[in-house]
PDBQT receptor file of N, H, CA, C and O in Angstrom, charges set to zero:
ATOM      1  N   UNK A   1       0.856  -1.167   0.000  1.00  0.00    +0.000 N 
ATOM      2  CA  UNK A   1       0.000   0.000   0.000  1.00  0.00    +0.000 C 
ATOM      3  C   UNK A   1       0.904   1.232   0.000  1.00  0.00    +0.000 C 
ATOM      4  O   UNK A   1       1.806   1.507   0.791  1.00  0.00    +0.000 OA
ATOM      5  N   UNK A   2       0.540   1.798  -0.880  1.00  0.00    +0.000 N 
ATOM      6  H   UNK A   2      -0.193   1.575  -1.523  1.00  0.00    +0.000 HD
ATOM      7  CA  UNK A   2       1.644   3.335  -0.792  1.00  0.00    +0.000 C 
ATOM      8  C   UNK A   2       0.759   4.214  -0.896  1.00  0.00    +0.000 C 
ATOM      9  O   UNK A   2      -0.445   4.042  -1.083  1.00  0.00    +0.000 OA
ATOM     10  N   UNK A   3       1.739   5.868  -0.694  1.00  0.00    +0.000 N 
ATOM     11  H   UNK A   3       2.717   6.007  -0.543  1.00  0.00    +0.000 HD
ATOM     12  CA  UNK A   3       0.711   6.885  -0.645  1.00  0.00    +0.000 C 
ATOM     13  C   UNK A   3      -0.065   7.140   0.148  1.00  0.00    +0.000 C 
ATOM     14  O   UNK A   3       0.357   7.019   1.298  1.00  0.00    +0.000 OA
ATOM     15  N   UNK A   4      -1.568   7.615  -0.006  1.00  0.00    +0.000 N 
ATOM     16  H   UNK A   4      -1.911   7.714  -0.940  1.00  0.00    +0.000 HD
ATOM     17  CA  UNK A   4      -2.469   7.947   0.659  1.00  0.00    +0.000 C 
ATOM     18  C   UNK A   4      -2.940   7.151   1.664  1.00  0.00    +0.000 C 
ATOM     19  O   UNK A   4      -3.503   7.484   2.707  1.00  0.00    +0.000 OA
ATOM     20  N   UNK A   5      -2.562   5.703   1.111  1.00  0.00    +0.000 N 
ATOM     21  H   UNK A   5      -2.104   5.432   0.264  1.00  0.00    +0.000 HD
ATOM     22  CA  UNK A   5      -3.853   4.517   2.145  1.00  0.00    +0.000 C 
ATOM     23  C   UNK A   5      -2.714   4.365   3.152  1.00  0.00    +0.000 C 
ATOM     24  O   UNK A   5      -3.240   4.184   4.250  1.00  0.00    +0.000 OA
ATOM     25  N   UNK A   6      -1.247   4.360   3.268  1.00  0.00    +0.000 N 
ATOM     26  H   UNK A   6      -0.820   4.507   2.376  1.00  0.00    +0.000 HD
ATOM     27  CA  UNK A   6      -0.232   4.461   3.965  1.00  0.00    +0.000 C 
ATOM     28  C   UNK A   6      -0.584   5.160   4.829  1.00  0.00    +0.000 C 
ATOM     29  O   UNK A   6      -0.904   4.559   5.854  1.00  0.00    +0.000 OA
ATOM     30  N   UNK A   7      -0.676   6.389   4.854  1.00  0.00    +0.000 N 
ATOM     31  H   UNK A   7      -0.416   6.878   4.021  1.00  0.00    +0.000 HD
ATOM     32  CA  UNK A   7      -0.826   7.255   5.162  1.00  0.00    +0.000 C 
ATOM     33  C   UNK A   7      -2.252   7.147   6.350  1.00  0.00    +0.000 C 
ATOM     34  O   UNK A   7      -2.092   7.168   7.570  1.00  0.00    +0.000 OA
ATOM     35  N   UNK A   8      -3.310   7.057   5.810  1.00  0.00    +0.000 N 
ATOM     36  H   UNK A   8      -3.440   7.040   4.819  1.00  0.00    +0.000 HD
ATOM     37  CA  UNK A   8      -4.208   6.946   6.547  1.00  0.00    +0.000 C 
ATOM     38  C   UNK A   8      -4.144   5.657   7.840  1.00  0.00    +0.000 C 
ATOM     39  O   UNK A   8      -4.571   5.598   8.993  1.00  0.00    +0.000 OA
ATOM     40  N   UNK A   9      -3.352   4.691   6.917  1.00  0.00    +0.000 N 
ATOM     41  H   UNK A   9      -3.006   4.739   5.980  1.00  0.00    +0.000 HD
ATOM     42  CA  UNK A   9      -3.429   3.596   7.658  1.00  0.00    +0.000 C 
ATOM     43  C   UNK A   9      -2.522   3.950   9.379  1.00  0.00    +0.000 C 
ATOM     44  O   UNK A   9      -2.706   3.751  10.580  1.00  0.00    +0.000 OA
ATOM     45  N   UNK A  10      -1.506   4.581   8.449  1.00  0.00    +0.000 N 
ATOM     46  H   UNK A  10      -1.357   4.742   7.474  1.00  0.00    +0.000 HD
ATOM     47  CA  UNK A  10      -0.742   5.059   9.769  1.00  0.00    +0.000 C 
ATOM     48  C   UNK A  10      -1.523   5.739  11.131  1.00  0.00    +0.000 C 
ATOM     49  O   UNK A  10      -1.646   5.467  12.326  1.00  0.00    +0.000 OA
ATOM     50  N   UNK A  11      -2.053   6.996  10.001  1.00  0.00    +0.000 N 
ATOM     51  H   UNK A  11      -1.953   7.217   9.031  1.00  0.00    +0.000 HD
ATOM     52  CA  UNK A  11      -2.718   8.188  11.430  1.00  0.00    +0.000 C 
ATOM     53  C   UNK A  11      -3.005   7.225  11.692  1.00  0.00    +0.000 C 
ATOM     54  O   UNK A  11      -2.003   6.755  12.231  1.00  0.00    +0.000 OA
ATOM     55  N   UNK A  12      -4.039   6.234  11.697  1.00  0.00    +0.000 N 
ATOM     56  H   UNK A  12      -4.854   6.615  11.260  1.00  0.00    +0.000 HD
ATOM     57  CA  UNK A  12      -5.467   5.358  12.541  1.00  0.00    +0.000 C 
ATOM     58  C   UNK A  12      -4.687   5.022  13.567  1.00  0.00    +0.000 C 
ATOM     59  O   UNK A  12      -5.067   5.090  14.736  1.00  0.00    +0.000 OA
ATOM     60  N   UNK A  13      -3.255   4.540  13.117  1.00  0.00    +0.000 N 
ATOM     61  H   UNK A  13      -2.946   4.486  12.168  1.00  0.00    +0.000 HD
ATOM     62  CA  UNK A  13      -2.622   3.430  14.218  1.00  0.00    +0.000 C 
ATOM     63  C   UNK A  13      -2.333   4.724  15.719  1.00  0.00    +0.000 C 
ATOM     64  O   UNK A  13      -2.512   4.654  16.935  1.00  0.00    +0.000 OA
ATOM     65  N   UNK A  14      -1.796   5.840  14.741  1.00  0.00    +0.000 N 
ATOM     66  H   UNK A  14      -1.650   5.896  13.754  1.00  0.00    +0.000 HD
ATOM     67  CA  UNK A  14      -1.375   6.728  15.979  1.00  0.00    +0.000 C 
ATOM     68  C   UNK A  14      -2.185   7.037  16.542  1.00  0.00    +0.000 C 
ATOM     69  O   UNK A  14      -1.839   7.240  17.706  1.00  0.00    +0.000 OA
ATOM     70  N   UNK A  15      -3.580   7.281  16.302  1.00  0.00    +0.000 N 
ATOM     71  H   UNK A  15      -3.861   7.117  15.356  1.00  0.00    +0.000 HD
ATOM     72  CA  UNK A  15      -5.010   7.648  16.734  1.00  0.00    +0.000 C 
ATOM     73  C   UNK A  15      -5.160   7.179  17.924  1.00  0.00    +0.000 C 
ATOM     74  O   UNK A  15      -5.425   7.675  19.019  1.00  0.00    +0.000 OA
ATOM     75  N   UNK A  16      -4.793   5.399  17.255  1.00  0.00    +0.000 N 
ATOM     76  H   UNK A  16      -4.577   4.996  16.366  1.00  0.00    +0.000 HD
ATOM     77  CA  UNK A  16      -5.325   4.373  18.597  1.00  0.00    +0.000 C 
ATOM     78  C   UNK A  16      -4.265   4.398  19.906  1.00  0.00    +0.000 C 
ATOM     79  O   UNK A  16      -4.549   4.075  21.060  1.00  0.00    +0.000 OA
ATOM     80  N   UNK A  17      -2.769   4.942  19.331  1.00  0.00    +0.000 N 
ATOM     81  H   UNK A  17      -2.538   5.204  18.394  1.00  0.00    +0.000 HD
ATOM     82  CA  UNK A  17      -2.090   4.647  20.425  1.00  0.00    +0.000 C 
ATOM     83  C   UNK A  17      -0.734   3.439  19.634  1.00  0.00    +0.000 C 
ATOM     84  O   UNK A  17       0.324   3.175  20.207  1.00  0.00    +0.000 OA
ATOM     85  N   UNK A  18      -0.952   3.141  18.901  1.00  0.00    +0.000 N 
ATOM     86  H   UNK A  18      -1.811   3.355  18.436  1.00  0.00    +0.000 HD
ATOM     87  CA  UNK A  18      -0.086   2.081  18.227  1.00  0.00    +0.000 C 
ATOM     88  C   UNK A  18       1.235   2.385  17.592  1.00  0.00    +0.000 C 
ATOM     89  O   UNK A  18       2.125   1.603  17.257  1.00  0.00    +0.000 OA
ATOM     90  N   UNK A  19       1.175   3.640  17.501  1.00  0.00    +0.000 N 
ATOM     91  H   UNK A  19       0.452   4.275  17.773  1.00  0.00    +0.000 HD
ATOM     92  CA  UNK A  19       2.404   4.416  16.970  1.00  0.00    +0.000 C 
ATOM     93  C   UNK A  19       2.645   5.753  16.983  1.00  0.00    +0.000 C 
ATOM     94  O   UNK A  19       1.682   6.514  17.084  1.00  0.00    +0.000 OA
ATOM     95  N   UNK A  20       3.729   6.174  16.901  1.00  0.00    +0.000 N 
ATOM     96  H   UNK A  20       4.511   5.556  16.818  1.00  0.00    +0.000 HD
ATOM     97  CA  UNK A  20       4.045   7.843  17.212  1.00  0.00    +0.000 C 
ATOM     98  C   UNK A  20       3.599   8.084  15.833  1.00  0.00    +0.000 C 
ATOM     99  O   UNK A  20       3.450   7.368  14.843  1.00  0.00    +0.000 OA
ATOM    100  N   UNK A  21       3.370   9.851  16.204  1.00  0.00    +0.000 N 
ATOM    101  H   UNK A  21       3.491  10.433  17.008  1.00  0.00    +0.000 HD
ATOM    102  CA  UNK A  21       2.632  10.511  14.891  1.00  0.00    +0.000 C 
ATOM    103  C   UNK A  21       3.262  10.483  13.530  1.00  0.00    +0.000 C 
ATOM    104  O   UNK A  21       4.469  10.352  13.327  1.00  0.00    +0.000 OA
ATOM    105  N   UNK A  22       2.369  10.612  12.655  1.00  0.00    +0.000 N 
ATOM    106  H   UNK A  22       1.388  10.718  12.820  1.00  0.00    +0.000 HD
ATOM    107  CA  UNK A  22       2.882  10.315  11.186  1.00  0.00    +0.000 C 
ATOM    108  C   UNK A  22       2.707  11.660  10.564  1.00  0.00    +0.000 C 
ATOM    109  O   UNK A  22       1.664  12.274  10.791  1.00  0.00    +0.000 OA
ATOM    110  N   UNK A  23       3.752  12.244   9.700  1.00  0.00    +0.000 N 
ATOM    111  H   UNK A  23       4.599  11.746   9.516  1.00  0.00    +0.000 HD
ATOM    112  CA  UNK A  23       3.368  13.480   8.955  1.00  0.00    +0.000 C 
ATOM    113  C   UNK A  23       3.118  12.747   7.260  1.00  0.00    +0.000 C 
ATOM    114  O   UNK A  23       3.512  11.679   6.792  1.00  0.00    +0.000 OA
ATOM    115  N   UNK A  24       2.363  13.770   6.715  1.00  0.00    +0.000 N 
ATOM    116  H   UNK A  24       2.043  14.637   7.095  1.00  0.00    +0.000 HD
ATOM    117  CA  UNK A  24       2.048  13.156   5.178  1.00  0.00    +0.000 C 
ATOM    118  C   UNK A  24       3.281  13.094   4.465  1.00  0.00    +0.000 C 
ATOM    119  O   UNK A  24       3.380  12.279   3.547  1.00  0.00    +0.000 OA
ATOM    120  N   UNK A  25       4.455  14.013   4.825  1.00  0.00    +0.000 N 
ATOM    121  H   UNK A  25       4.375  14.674   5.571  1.00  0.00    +0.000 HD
ATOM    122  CA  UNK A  25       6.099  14.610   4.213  1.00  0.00    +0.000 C 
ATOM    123  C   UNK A  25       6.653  12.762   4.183  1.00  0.00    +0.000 C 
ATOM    124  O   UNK A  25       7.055  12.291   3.119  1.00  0.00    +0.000 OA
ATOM    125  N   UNK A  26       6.602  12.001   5.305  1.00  0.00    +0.000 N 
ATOM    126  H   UNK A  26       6.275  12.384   6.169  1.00  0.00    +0.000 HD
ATOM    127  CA  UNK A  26       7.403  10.913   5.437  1.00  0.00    +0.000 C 
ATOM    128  C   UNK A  26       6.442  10.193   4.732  1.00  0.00    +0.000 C 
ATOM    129  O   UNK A  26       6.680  10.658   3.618  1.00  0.00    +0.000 OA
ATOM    130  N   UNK A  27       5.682   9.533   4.581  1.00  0.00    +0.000 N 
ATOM    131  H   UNK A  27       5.489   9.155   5.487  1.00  0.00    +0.000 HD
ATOM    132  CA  UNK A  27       4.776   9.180   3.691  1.00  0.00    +0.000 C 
ATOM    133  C   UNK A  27       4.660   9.106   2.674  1.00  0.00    +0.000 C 
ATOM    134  O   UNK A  27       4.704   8.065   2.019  1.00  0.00    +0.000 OA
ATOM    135  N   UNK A  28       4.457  10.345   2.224  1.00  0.00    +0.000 N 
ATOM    136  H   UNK A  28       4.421  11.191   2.756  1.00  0.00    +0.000 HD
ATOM    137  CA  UNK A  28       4.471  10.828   0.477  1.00  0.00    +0.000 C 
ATOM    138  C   UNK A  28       5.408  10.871  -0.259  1.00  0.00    +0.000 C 
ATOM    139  O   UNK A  28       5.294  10.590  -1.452  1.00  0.00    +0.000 OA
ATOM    140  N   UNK A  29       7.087  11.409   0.560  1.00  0.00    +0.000 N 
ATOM    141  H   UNK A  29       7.179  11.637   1.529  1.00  0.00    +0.000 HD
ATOM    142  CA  UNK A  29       8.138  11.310  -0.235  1.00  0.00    +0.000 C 
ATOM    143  C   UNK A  29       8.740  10.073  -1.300  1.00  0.00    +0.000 C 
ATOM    144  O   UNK A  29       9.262  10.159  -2.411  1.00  0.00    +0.000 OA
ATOM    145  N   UNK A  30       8.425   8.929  -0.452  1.00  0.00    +0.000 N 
ATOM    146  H   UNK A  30       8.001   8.859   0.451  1.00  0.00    +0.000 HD
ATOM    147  CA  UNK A  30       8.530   8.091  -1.393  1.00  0.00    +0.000 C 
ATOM    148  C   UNK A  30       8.182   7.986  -2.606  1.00  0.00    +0.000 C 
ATOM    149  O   UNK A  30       8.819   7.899  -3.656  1.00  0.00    +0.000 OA
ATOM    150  N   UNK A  31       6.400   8.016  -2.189  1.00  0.00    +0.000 N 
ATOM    151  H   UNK A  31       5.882   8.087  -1.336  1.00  0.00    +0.000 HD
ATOM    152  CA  UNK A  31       5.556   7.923  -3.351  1.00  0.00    +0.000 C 
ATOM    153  C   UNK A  31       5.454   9.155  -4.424  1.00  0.00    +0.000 C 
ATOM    154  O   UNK A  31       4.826   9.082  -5.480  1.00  0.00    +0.000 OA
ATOM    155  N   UNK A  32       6.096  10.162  -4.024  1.00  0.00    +0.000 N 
ATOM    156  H   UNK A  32       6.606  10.222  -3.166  1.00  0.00    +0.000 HD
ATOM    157  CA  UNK A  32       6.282  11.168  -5.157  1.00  0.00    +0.000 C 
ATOM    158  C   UNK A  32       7.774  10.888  -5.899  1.00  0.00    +0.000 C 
ATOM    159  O   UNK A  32       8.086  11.312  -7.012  1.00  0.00    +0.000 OA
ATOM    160  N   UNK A  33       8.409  10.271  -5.229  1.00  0.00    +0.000 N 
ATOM    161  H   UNK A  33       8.156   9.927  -4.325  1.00  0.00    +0.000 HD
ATOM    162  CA  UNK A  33       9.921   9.501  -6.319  1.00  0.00    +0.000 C 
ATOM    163  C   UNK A  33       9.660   8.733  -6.653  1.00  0.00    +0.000 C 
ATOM    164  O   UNK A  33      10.285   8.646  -7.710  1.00  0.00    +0.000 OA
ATOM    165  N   UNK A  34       8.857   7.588  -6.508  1.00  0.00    +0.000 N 
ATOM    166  H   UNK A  34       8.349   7.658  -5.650  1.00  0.00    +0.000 HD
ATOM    167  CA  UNK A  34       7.979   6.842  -7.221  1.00  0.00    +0.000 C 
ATOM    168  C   UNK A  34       7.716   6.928  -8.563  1.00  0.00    +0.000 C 
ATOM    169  O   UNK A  34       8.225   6.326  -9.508  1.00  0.00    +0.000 OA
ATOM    170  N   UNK A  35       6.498   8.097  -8.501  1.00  0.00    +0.000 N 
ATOM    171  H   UNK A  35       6.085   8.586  -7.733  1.00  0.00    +0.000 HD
ATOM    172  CA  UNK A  35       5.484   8.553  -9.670  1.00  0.00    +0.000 C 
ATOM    173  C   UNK A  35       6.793   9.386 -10.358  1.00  0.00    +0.000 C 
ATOM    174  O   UNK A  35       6.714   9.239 -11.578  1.00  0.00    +0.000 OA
ATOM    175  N   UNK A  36       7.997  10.230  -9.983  1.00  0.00    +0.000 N 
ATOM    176  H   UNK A  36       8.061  10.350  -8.993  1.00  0.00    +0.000 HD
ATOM    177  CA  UNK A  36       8.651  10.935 -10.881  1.00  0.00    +0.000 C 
ATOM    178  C   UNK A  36       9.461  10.003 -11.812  1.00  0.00    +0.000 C 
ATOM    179  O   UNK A  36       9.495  10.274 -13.013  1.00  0.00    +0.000 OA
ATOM    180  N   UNK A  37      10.118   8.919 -11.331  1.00  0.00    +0.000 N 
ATOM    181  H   UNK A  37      10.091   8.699 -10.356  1.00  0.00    +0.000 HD
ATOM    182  CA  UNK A  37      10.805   8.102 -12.035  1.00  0.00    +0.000 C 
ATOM    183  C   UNK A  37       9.824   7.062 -12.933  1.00  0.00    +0.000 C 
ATOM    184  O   UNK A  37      10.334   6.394 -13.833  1.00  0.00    +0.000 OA
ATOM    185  N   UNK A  38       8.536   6.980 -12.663  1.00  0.00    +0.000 N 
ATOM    186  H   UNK A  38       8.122   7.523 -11.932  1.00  0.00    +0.000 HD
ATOM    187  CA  UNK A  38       7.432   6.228 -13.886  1.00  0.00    +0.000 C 
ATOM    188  C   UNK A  38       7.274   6.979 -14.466  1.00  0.00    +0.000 C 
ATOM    189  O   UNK A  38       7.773   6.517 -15.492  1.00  0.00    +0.000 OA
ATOM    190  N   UNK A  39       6.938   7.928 -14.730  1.00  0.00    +0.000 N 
ATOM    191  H   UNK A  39       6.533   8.304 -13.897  1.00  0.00    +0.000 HD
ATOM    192  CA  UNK A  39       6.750   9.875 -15.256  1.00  0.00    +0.000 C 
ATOM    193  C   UNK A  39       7.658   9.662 -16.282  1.00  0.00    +0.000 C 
ATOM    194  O   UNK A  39       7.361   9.567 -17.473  1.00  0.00    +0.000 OA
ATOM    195  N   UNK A  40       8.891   9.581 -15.751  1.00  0.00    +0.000 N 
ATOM    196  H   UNK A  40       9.133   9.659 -14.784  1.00  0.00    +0.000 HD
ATOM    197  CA  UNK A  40      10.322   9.750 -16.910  1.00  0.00    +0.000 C 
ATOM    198  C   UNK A  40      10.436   8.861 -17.465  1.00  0.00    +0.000 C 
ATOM    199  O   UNK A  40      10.510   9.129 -18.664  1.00  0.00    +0.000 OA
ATOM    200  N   UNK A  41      10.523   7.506 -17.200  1.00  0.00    +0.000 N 
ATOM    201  H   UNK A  41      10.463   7.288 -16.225  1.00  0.00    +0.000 HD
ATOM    202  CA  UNK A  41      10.498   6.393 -17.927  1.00  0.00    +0.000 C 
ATOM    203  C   UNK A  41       9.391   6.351 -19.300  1.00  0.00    +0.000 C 
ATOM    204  O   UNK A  41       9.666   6.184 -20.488  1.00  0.00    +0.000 OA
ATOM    205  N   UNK A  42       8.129   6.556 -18.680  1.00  0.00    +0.000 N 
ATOM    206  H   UNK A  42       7.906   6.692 -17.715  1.00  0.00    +0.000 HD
ATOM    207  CA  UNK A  42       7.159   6.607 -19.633  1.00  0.00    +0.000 C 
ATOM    208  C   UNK A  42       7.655   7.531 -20.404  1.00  0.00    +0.000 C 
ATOM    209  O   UNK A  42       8.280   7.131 -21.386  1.00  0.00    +0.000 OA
ATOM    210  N   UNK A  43       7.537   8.873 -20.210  1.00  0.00    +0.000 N 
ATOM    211  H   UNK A  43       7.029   9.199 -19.413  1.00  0.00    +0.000 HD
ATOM    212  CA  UNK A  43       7.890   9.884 -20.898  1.00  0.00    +0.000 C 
ATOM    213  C   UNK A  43       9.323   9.514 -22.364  1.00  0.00    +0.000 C 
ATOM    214  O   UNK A  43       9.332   9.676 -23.584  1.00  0.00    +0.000 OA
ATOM    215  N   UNK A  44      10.138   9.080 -21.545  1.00  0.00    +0.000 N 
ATOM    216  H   UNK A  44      10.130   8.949 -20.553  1.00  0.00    +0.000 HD
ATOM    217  CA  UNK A  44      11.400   8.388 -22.350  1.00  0.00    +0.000 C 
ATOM    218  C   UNK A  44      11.132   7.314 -23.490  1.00  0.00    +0.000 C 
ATOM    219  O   UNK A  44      11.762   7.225 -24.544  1.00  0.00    +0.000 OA
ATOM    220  N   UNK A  45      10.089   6.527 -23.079  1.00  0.00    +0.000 N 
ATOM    221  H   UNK A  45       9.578   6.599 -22.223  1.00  0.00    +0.000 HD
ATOM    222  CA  UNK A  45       9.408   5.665 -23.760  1.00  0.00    +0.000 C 
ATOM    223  C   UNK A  45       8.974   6.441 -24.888  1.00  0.00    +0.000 C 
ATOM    224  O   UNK A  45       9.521   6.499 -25.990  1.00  0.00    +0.000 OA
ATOM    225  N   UNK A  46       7.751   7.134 -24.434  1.00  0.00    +0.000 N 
ATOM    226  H   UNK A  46       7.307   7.086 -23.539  1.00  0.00    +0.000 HD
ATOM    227  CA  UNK A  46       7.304   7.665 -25.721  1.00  0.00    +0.000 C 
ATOM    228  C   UNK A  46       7.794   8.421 -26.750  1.00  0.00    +0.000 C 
ATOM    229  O   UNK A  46       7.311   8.652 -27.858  1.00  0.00    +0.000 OA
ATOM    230  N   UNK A  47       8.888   8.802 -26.207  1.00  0.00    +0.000 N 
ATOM    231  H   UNK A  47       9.281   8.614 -25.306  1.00  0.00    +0.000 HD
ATOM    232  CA  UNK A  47       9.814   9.830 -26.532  1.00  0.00    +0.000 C 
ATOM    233  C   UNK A  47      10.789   9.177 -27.903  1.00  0.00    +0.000 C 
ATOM    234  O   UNK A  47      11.132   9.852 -28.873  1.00  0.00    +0.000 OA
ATOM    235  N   UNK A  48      11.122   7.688 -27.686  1.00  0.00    +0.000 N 
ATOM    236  H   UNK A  48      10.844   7.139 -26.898  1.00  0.00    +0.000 HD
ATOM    237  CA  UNK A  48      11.944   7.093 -28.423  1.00  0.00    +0.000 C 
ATOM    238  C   UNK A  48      10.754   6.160 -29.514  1.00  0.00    +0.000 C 
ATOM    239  O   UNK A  48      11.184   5.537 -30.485  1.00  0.00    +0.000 OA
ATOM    240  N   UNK A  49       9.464   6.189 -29.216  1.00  0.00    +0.000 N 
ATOM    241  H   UNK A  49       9.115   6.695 -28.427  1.00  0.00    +0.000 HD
ATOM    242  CA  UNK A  49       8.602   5.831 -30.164  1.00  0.00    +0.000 C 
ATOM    243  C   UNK A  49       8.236   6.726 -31.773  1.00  0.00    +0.000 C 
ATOM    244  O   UNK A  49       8.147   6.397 -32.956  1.00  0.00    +0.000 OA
ATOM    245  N   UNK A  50       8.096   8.080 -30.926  1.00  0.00    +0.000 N 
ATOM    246  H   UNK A  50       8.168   8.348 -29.965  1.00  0.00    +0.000 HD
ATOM    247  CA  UNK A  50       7.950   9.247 -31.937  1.00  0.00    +0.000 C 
ATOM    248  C   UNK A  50       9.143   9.364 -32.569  1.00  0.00    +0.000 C 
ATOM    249  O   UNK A  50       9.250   9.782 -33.722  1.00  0.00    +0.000 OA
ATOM    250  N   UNK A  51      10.038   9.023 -31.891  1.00  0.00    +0.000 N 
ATOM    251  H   UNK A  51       9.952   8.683 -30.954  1.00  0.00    +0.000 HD
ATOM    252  CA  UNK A  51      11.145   9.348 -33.295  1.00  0.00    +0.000 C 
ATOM    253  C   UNK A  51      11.598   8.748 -33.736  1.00  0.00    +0.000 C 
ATOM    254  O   UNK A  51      12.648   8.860 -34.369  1.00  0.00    +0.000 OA
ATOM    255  N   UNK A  52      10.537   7.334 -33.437  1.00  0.00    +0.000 N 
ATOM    256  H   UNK A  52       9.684   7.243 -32.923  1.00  0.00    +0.000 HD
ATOM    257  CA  UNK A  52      11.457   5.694 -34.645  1.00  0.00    +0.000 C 
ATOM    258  C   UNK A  52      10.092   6.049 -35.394  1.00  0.00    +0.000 C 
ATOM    259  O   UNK A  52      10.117   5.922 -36.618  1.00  0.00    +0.000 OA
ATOM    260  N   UNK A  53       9.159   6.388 -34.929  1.00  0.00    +0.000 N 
ATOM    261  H   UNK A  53       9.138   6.491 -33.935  1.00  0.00    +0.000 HD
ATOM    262  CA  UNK A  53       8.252   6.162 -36.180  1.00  0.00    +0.000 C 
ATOM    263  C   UNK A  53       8.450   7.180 -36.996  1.00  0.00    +0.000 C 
ATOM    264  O   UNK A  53       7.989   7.226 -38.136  1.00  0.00    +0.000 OA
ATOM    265  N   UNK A  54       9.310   8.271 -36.346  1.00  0.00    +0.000 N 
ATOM    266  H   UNK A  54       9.684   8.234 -35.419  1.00  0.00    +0.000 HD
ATOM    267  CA  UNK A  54       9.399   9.912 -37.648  1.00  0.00    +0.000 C 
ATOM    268  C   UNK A  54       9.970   9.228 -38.110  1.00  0.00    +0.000 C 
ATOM    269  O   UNK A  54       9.357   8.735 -39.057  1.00  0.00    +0.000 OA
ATOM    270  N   UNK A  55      11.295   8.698 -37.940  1.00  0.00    +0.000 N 
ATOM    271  H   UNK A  55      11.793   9.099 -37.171  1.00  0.00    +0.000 HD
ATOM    272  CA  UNK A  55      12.801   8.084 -38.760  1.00  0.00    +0.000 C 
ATOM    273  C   UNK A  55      12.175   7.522 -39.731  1.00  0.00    +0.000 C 
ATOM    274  O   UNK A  55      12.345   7.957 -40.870  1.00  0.00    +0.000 OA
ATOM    275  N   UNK A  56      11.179   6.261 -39.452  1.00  0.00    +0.000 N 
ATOM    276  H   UNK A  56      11.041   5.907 -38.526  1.00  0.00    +0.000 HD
ATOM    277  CA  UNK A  56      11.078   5.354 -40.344  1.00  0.00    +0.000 C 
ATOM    278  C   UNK A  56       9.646   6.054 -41.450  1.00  0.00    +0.000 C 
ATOM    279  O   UNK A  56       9.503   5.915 -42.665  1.00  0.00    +0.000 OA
ATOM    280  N   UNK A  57       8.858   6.724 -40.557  1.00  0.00    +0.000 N 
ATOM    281  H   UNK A  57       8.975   6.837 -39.570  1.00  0.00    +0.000 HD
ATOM    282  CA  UNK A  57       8.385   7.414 -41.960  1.00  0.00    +0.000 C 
ATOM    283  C   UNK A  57       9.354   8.277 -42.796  1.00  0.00    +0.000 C 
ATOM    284  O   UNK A  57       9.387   8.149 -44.019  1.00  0.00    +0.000 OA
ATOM    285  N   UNK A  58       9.825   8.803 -42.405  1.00  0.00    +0.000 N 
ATOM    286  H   UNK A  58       9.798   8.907 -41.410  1.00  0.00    +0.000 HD
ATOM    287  CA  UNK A  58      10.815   9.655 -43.555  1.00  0.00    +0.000 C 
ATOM    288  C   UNK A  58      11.567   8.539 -44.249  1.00  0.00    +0.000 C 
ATOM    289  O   UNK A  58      11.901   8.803 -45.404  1.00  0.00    +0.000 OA
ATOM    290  N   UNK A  59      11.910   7.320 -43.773  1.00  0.00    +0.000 N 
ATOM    291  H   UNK A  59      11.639   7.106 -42.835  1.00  0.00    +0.000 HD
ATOM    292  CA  UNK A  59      12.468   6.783 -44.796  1.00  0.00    +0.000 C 
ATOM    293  C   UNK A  59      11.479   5.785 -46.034  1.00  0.00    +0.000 C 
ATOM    294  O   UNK A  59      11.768   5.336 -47.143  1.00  0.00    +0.000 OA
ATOM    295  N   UNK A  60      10.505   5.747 -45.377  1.00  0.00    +0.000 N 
ATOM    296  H   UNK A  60      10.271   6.112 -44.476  1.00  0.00    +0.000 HD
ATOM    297  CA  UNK A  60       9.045   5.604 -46.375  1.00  0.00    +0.000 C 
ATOM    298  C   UNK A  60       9.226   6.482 -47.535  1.00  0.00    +0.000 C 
ATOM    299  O   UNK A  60       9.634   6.171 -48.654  1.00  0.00    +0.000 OA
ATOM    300  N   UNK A  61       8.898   7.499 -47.143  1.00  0.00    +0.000 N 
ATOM    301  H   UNK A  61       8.566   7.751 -46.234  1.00  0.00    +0.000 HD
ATOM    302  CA  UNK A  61       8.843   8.566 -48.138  1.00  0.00    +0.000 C 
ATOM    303  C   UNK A  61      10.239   9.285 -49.003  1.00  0.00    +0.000 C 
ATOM    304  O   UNK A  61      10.237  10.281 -49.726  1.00  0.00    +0.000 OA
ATOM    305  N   UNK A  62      11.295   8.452 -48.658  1.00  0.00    +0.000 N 
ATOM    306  H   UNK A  62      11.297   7.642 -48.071  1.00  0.00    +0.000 HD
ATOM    307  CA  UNK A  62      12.424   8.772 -49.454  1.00  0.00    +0.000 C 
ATOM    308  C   UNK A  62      12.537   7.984 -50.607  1.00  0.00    +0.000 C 
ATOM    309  O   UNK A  62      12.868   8.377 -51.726  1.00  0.00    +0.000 OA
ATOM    310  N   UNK A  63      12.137   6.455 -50.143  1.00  0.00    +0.000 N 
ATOM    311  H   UNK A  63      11.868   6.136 -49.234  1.00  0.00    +0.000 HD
ATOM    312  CA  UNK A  63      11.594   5.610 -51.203  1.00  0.00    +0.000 C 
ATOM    313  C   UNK A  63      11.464   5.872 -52.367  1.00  0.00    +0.000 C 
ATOM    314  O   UNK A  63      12.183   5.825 -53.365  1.00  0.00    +0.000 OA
ATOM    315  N   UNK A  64       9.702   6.373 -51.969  1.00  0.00    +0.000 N 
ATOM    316  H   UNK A  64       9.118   6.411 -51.159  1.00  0.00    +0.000 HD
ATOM    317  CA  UNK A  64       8.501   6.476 -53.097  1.00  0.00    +0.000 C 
ATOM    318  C   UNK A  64       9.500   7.959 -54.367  1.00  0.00    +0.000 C 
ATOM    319  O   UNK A  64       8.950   8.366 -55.390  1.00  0.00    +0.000 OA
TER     320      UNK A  64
């Protein structure tokens, strides 16, 4: 469970007494390096799609 439900899951525990307090900062940090490094990857991904398919259309059309 990451993120938010972490998060909640935690306060409850501190609520009850089960653990010292939780801030959202320790929590979330993870999960925002997380989402930045899927972000870039994807991003990188698509990134190297658009320009095999420009490449290879332009070489379509050098063809004809």
């Amino acid at each position: 469970m990451d993120g938010v439900g972490q998060y909640v899951a935690a306060s409850g525990d501190a609520a009850a007494g089960r653990r010292s307090r939780v801030t959202i900062d320790e929590v979330m940090k993870p999960a925002v390096t997380h989402a930045l490094r899927q972000g870039a990857l994807w991003g990188g991904a698509v990134l190297v799609a658009g320009l095999a398919g420009t490449f290879a259309a332009r070489r379509l059309r050098v063809r004809e």
